[in-house]
MDAnalysis code that builds the backbone (N, CA, C; Angstrom):
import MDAnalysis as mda
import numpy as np

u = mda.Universe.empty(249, n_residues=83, atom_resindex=np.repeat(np.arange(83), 3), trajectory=True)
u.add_TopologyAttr("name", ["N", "CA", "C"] * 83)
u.add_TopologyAttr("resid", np.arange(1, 84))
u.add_TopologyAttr("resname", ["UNK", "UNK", "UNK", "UNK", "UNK", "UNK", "UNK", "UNK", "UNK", "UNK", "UNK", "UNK", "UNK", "UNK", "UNK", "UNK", "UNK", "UNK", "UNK", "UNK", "UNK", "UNK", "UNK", "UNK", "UNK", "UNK", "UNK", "UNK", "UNK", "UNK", "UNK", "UNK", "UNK", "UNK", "UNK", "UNK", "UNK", "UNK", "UNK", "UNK", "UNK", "UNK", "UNK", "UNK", "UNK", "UNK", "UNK", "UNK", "UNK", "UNK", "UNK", "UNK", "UNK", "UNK", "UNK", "UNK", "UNK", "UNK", "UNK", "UNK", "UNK", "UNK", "UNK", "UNK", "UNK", "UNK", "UNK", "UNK", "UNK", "UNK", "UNK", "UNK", "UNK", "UNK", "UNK", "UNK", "UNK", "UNK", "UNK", "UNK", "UNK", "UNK", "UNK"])
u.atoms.positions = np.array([
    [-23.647, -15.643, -20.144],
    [-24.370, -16.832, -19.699],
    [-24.595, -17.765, -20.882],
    [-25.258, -18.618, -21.019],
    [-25.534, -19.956, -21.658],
    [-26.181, -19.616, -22.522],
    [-27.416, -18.792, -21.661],
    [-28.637, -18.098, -23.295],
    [-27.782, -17.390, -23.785],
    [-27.192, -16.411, -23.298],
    [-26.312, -15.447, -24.233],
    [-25.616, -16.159, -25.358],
    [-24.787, -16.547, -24.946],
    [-23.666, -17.739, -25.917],
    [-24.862, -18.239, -27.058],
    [-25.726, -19.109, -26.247],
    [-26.855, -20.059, -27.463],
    [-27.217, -18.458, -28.318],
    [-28.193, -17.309, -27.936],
    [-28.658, -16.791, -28.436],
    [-27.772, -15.985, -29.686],
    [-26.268, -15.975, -29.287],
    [-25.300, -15.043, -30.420],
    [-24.719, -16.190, -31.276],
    [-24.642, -17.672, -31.116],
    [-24.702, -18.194, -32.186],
    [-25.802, -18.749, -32.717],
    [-27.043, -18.568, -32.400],
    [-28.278, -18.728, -33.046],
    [-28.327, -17.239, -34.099],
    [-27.836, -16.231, -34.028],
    [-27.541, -15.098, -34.732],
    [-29.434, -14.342, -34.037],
    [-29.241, -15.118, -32.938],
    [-30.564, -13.990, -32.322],
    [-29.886, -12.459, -31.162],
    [-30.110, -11.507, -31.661],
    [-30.150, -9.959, -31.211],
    [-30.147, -10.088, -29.689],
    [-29.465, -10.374, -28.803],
    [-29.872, -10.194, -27.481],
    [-29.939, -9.403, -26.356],
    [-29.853, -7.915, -27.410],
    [-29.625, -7.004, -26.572],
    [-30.469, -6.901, -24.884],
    [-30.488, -7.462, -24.012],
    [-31.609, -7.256, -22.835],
    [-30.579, -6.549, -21.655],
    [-30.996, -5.316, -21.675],
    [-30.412, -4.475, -19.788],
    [-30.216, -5.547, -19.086],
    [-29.195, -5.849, -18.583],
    [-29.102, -6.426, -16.960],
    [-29.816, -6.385, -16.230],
    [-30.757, -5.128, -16.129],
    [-31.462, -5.314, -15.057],
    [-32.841, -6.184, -15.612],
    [-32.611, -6.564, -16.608],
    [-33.976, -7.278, -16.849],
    [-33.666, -8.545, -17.149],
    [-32.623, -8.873, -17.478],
    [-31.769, -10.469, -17.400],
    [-31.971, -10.247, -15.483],
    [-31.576, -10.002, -14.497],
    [-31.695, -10.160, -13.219],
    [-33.162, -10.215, -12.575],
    [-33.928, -9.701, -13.250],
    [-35.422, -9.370, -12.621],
    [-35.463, -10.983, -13.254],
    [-35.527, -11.644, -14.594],
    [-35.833, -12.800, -14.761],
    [-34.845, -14.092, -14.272],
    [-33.938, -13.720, -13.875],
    [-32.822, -14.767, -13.169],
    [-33.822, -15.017, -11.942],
    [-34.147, -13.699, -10.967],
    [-34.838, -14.026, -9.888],
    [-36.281, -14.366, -9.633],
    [-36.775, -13.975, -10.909],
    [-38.423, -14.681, -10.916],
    [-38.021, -16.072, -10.801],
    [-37.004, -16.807, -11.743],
    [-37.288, -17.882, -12.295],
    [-36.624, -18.833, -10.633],
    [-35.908, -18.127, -9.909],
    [-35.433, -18.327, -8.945],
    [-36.744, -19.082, -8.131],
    [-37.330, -17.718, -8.430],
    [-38.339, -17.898, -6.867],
    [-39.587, -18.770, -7.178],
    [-39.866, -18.686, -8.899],
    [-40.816, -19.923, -9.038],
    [-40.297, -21.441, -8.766],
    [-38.591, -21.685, -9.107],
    [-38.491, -23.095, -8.761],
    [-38.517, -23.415, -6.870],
    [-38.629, -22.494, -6.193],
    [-37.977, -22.229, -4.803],
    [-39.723, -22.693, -4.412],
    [-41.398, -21.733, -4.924],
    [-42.065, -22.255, -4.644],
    [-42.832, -23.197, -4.831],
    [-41.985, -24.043, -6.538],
    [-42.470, -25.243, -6.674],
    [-41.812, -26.255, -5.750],
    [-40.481, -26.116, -5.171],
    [-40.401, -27.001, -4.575],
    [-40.824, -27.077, -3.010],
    [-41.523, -26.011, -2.581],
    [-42.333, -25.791, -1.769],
    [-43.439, -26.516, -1.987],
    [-43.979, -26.136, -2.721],
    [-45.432, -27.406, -3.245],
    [-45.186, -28.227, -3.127],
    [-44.051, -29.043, -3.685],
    [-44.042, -30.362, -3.785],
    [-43.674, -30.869, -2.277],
    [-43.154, -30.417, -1.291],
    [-42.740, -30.809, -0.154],
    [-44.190, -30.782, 0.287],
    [-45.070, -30.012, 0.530],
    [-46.587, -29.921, 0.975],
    [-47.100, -30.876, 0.209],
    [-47.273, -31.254, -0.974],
    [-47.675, -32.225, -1.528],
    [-47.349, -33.481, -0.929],
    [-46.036, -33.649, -0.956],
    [-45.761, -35.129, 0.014],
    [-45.575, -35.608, 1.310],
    [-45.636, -34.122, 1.845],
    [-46.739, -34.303, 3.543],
    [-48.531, -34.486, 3.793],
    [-48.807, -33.929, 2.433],
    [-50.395, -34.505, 2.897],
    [-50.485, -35.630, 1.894],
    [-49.842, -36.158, 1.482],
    [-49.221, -37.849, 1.347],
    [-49.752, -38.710, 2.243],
    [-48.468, -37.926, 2.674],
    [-47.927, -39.224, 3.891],
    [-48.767, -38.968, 5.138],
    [-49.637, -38.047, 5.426],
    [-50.654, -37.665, 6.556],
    [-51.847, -38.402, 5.489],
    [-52.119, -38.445, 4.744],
    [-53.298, -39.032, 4.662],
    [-53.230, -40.441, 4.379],
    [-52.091, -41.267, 4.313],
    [-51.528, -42.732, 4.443],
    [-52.025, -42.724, 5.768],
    [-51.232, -42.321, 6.484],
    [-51.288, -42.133, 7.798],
    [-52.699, -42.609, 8.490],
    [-53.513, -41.013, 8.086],
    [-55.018, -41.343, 8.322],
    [-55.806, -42.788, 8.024],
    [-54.824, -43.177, 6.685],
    [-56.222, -44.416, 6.029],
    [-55.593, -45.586, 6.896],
    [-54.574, -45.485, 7.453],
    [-53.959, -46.695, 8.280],
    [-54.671, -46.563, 9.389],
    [-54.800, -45.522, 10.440],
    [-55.917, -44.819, 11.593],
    [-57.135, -45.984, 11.336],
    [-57.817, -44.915, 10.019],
    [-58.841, -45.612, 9.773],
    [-59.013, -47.389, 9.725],
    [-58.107, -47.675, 9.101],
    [-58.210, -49.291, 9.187],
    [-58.537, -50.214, 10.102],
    [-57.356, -49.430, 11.305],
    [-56.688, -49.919, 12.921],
    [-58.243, -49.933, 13.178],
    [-58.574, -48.675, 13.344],
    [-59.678, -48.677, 14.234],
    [-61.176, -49.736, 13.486],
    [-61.935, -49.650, 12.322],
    [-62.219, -50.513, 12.027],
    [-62.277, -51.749, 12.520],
    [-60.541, -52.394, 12.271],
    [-60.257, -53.734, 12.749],
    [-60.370, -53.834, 14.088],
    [-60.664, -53.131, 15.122],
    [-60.831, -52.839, 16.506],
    [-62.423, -52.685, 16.554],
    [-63.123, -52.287, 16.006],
    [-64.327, -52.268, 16.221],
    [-65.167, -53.552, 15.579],
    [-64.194, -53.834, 14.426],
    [-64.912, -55.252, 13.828],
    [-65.133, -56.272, 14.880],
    [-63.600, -56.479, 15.210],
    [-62.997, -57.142, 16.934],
    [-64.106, -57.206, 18.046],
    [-64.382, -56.045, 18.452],
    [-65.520, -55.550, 19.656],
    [-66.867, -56.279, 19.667],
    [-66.873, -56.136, 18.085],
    [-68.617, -56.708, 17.590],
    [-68.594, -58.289, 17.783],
    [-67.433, -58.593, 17.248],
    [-66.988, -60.670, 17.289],
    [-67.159, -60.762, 18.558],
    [-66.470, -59.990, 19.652],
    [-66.261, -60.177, 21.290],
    [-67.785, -60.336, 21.534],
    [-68.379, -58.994, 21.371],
    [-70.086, -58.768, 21.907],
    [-70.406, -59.586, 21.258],
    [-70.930, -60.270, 20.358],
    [-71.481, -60.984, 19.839],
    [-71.547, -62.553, 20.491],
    [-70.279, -63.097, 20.690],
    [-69.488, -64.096, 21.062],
    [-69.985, -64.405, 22.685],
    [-69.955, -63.356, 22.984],
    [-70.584, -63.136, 24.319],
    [-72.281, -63.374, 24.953],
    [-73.095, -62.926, 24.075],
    [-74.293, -62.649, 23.824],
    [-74.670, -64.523, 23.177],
    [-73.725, -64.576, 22.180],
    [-74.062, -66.324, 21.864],
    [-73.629, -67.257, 23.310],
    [-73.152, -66.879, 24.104],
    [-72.452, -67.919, 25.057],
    [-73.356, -67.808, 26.507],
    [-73.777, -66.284, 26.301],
    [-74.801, -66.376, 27.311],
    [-75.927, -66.638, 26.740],
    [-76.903, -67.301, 25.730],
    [-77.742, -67.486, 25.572],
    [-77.979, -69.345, 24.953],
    [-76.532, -69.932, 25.169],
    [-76.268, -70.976, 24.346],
    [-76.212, -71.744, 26.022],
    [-76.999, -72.799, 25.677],
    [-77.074, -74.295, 27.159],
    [-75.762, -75.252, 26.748],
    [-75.173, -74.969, 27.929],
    [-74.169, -75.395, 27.783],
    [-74.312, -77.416, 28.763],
    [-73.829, -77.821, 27.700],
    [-73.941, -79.514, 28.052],
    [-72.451, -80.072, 29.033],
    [-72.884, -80.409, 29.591],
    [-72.027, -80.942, 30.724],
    [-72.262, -82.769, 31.212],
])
């Protein structure tokens, strides 16, 4: 492999069992496998909580809306209207 090669012209000793070059081939496997697990969960509660603050907005602007209406309403029935 690559370390091997780097490590025998670095004049570093690399004697390591196979089976322990393989136990670390597959750790290193499975840590990039559940970082990129994280990161996919990471950019679903992203995009769900975009999501939410857009929710939040809509509705806001719908209730801001409601209050102008009631309000608007409440001035028109209490306002003498000239004719």
């Amino acid at each position: 492999t690559l370390q091997k090669e780097f490590a025998k012209k670095a004049g570093i000793a690399a004697n390591i069992p196979e089976a322990t070059i393989k136990v670390m081939q597959d750790t290193t496997e499975e840590v990039v496998k559940a970082t990129s697990i994280q990161n996919q969960v990471t950019l679903a509660t992203i995009d769900a909580t975009q999501q939410n603050i857009k929710t939040f907005n809509d509705n806001a602007k719908s209730f801001a809306e409601l209050n102008r209406n009631i309000l608007q309403s409440w001035i028109s029935a209490f306002t003498t209207k000239n004719n």
